[in-house]
TORZA-130926 format. One record per residue (C-alpha): z, x, y. Coordinates in steps of 0.02 Angstrom, whole numbers, padded with zeros to 5 digits, always signed. Layout:
ZXY ...
***
This chain:
-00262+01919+01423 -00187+01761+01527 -00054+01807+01656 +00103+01744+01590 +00202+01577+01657 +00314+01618+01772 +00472+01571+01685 +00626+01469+01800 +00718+01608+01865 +00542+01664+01934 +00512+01497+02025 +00672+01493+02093 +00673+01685+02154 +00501+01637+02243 +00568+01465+02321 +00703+01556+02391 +00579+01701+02458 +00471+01555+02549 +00637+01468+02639 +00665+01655+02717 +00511+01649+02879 +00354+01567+02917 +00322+01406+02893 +00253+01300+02726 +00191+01134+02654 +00278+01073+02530 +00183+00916+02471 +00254+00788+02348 +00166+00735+02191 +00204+00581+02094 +00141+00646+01906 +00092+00792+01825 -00096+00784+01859 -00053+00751+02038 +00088+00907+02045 -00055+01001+01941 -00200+00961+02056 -00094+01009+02214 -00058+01160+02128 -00255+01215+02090 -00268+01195+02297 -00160+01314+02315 +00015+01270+02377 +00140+01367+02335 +00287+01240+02305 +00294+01070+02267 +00415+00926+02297 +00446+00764+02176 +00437+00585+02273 +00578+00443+02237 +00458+00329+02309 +00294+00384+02230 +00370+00417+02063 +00466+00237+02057 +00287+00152+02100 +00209+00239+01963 +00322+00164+01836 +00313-00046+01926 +00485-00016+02004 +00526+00020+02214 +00590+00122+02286 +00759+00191+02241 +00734+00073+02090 +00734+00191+01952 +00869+00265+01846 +00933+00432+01831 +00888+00448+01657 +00703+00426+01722 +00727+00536+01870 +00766+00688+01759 +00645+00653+01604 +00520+00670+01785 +00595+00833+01833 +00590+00895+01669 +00381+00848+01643 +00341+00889+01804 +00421+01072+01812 +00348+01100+01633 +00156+01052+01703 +00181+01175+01850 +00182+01367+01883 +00267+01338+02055 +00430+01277+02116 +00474+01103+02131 +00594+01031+02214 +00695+00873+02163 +00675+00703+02294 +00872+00696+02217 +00904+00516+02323 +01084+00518+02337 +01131+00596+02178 +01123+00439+02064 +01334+00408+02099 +01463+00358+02254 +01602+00474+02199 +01569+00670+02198 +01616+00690+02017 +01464+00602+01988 +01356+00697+02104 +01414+00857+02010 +01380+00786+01848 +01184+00716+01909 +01148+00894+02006 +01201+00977+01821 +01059+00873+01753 +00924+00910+01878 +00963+01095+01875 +00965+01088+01677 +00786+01040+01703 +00719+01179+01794 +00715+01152+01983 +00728+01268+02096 +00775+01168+02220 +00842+00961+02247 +00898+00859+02389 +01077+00730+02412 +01052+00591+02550 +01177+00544+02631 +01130+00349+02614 +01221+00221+02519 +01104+00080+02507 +01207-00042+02574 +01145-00105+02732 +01290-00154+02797 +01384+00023+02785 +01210+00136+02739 +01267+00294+02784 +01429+00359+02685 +01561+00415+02789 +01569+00598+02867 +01700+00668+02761 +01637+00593+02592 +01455+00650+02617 +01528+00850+02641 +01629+00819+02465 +01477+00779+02403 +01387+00902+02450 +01529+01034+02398 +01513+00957+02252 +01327+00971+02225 +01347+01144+02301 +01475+01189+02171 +01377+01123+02008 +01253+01217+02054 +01335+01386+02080 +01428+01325+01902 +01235+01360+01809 +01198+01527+01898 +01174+01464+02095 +01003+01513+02128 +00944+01325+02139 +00927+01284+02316 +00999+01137+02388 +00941+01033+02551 +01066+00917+02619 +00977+00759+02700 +01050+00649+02861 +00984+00495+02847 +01043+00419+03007 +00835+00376+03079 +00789+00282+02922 +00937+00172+02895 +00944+00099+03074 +01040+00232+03167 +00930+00322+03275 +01047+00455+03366 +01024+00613+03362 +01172+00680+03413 +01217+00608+03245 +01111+00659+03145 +01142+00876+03177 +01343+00836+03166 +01305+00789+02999 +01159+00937+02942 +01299+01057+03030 +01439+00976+02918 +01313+00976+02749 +01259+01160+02806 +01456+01219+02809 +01465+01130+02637 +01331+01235+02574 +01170+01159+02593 +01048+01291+02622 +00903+01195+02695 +00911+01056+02819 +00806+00894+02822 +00810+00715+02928 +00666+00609+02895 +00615+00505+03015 +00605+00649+03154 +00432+00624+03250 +00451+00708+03430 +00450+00900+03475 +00578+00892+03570 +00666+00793+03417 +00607+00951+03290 +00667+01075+03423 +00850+01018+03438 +00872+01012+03256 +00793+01205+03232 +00897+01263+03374 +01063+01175+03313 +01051+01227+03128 +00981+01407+03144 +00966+01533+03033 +00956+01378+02909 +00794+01310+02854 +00742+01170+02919 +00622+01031+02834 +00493+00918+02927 +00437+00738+02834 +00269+00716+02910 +00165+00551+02873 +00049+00462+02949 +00016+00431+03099 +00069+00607+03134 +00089+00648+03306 +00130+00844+03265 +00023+00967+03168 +00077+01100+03043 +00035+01230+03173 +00137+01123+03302 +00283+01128+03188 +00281+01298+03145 +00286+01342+03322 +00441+01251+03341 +00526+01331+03209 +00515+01220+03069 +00544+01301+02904 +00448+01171+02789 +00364+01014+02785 +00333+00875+02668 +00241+00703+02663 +00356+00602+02541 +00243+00476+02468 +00116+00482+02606 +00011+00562+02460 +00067+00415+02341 +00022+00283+02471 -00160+00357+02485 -00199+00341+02298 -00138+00155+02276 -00232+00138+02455 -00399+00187+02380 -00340+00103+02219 -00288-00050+02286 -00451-00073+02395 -00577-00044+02245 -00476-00154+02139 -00467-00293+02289 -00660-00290+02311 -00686-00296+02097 -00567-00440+02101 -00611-00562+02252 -00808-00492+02252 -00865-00418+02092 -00921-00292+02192 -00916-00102+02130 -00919-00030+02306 -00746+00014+02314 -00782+00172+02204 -00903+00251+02309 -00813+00392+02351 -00719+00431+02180 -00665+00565+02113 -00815+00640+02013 -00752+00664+01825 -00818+00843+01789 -00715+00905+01940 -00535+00827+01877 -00599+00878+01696 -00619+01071+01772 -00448+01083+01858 -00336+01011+01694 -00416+01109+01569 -00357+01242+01677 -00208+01270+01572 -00225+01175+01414 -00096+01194+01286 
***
């Protein structure tokens, strides 16, 4: 007899058991036969991409709606037996009422865990102000104790990708977002140990998230060693499909040459991993 799918509460239970020592990858699928593939390798959580799941349907970056942001969360924790968490981007609203309202979604769906940046997307003021990032967070922090609490939420300080490189900055506001009830810590854009180290020391006991792309400087075992809780890749993943995509398709196009699927993905082997669990 088949084991049975772990159901939400399970999921959640075991995302919170991973954030408690040691050190995991959390890698970020785009679609369910990506989240399902990452799965048969083993990992034991997984973590949507804005950027890899916005590319899959034509649109950038931050260019999708929230509507399509939780119809994701909802397919993607229905095609997987592990925890995934929610790339949230800033909570699809300015005001915190709205942040409550979005975080009610995502947890509705069956996360067990989602991230709030602290980003605006205007590039002339990109990072909301101090005090209105921590009422957002409160208020993501409250939604989610509002439908039982056990969803975990990461609070994200994204002072290195909008421009403002200071690190100083950066842990005053993962020490604020921690206070507000984040329970895991994350500022992509980190590359240096001594970077990594700072932010571990300054935040502990709370969790602490590496983004890790490429060229990567650090290794998992390098990371771990400094403390880091978790790591992801964001749409490093993402970028190396359409990279192998984009090359065979370049060489059909311009060359009528087939060489850009040497290589590929033999069909038996994808056919073997998704009839893993057919419905």
């Amino acid at each position: 007899m088949d084991n049975p799918r772990p159901s939400v509460a399970d999921k959640r239970r075991e995302f919170h058991r991973l954030h408690e020592s040691s050190c995991f990858v959390i890698p970020n699928p785009w679609d369910p036969g990506s989240a399902r593939y990452l799965q048969s390798l083993g990992f034991k959580a997984l973590a949507t991409t804005s950027a890899g799941f916005a590319w899959s349907k034509a649109r950038p970056d931050n260019g999708v709606t929230r509507d399509m942001v939780i119809a994701h969360l909802h397919e993607m924790v229905e095609a997987t037996d592990v925890p995934v968490n929610a790339d949230f981007e800033s909570g699809f609203a300015r005001d915190a009422a709205g942040v409550a309202e979005s975080v009610r979604l995502a947890v509705a769906a069956g996360v067990a865990g989602l991230s709030i940046e602290d980003s605006t997307g205007d590039p002339v003021r990109p990072l909301f102000e101090p005090d209105v990032a921590v009422e957002r967070l409160r208020a993501a922090r409250r939604a989610i104790d509002d439908q039982g609490g056990d969803t975990l939420l990461v609070g994200r300080a994204e002072c290195f990708l909008v421009g403002r490189p200071s690190l100083d900055e950066t842990i005053a506001r993962m020490q604020a977002y921690s206070s507000a009830g984040a329970d895991c810590l994350y500022a992509p854009g980190l590359r240096t140990r001594e970077q990594f180290a700072a932010v571990v020391e300054a935040l502990a006991p709370k969790p602490v998230n590496a983004l890790v792309g490429w060229p990567a400087d650090l290794t998992v075992a390098d990371l771990a060693e400094l403390g880091v809780r978790r790591i992801s890749v964001g749409g490093a993943l993402a970028r190396a499909a359409w990279g192998g995509f984009m090359q065979a398709a370049k060489l059909l196009a311009e060359r009528g040459s087939f060489a850009g699927f040497e290589g590929a993905a033999p069909g038996a082997e994808l056919n073997a991993v998704f009839a893993t669990r057919e419905k």
